[in-house]
C-alpha positions in Angstrom: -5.2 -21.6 33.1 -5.5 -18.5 35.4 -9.0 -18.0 36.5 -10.6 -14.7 34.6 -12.2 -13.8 38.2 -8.7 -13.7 39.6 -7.2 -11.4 36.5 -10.0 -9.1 37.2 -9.0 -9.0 40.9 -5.4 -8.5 40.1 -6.5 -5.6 37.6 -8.5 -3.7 40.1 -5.8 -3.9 42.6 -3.4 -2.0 40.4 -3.7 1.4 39.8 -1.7 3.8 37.1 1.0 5.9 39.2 -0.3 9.6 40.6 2.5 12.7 40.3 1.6 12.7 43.4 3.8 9.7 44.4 6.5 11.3 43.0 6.1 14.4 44.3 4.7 14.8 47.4 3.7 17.8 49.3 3.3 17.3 52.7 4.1 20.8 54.7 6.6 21.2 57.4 9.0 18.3 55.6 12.2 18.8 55.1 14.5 18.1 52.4 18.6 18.6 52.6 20.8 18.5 49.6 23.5 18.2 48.6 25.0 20.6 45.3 27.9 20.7 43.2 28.6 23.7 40.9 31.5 25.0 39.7 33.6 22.3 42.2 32.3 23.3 44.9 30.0 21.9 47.2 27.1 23.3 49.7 24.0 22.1 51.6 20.2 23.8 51.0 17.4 22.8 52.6 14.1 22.8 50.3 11.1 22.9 53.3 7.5 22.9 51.8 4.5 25.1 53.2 1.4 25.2 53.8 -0.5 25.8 50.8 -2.3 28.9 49.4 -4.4 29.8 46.2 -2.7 31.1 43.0 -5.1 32.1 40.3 -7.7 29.7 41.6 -5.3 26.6 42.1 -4.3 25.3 45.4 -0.3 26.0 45.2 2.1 24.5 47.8 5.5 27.2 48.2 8.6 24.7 48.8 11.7 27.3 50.6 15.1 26.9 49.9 17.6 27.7 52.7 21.1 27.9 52.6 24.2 29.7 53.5 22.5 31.5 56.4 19.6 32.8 54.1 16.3 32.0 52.1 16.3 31.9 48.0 13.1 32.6 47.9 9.7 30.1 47.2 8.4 28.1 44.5 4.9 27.5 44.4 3.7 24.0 43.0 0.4 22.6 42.1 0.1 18.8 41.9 -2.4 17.8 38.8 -3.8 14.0 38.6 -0.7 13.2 35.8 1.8 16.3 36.4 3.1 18.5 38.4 3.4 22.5 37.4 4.9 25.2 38.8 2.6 28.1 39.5 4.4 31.1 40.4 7.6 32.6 42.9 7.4 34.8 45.0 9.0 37.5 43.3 6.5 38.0 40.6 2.8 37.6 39.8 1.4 34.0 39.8 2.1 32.2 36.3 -0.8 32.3 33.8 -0.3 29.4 32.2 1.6 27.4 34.5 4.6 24.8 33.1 5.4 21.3 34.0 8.3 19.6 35.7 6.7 16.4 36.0 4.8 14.2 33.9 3.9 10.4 34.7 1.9 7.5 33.3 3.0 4.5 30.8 5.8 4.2 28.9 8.0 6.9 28.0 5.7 10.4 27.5 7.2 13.5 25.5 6.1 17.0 26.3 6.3 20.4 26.1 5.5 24.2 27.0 5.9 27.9 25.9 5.4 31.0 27.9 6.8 33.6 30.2 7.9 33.4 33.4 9.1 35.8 36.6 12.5 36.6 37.0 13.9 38.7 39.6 13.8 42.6 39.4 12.5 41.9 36.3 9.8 41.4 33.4 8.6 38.2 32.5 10.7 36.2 30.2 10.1 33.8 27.2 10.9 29.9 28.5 10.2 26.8 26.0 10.2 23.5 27.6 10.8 20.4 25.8 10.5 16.6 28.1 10.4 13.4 28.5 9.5 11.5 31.1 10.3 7.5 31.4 10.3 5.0 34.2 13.6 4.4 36.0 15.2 2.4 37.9 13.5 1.2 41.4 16.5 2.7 44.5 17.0 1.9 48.1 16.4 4.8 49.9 16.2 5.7 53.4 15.0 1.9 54.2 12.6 1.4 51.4 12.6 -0.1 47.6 11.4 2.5 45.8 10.5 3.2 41.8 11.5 6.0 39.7 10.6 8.3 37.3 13.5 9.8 35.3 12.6 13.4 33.6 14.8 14.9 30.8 14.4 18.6 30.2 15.5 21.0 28.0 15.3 24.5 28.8 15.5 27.6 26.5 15.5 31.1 28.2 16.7 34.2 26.0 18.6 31.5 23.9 20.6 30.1 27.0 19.5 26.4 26.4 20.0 24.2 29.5 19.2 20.5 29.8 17.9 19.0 33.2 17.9 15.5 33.7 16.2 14.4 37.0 14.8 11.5 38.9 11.8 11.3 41.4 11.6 8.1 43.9 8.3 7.3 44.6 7.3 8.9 48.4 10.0 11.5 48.1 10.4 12.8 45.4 13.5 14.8 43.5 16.5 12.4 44.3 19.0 13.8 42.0 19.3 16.3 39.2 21.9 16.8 36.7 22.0 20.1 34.6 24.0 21.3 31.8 23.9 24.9 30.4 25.3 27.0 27.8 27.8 26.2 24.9 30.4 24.8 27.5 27.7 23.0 29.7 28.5 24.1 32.8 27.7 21.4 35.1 25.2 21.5 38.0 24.4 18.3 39.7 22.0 18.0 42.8 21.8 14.6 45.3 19.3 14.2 48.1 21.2 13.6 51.1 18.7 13.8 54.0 15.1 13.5 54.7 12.8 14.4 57.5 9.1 14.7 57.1 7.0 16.8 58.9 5.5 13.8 61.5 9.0 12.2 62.2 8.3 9.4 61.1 
């Protein structure tokens, strides 16, 4: 029989995964991907800031670079148990930010309705329905690392796309594959570098 001291020790040293291990947002690293649309492939690199306060919440702006210019920011906020977006910086922070990210045990549905910024724009209506389940553990970049896999289906102005992504613990988005419209076009997205902000 295993002692009952030794179960309580083993229960205090585990702890229930943070969206923070999944995402992390640690400014001046750098992520390059690589993305396929259309049959054609190109490198971005996704570099996150330093943070700043949107409507009260502390919001870190990840960059995308590529082709020899900037698409613009994201702004994300990092909650206990999700992560949400929180604005871009082409329109007026979100009021009731939506999530990307969603961990804890077992397989987790959920969802969102609001408006958000579009470019040269007004706000438009998005619904978000998810689900978020452990994946499978990866080798990357010269660690064993768990997963979170996130399905997401999209509906802006009746264009429905459907996301499905994974996040490696201490990284972050690995890969993404989206499908949109009737004849779900296909836009896939695989992490092909890493450097953080330390170099280490």
């Amino acid at each position: 029989m295993i002692p009952v001291a030794f179960l309580a020790l083993l229960a205090a040293g585990q702890k229930d995964a943070a969206a923070s291990d999944f995402f992390p947002l640690n400014p001046g690293d750098k992520y390059v991907y690589e993305e396929e649309y259309n049959k054609m492939k190109k490198l971005f690199t996704d570099v996150v800031g330093a943070p700043k306060d949107l409507n009260g919440r502390v919001s870190y702006p990840i960059e995308t670079f590529g082709l020899g210019q900037s698409f613009g920011k994201v702004f994300y906020q990092v909650e206990p148990d999700r992560v949400v977006v929180t604005g871009m910086d082409f329109g007026d922070p979100i009021a009731s930010p939506y999530p990307i990210l969603v961990v804890g045990k077992g397989t987790l549905k959920f969802s969102w309705a609001g408006e958000v910024p579009v470019p040269n724009g007004t706000p438009e209506p998005l619904a978000i329905a998810g689900e978020s389940k452990p994946g499978k553990s990866v080798q990357l970049f010269g660690k064993r690392r768990s997963t979170i896999e996130i399905t997401m289906t999209l509906d802006l102005l009746g264009l429905i796309s459907v996301q499905k992504s994974v996040y490696a613990e201490g990284l972050g988005l690995i890969s993404m594959v989206e499908e949109s419209g009737k004849k779900k076009v296909k836009r896939t997205r695989k992490l092909v570098s890493y450097e953080p902000a330390g170099g280490s």
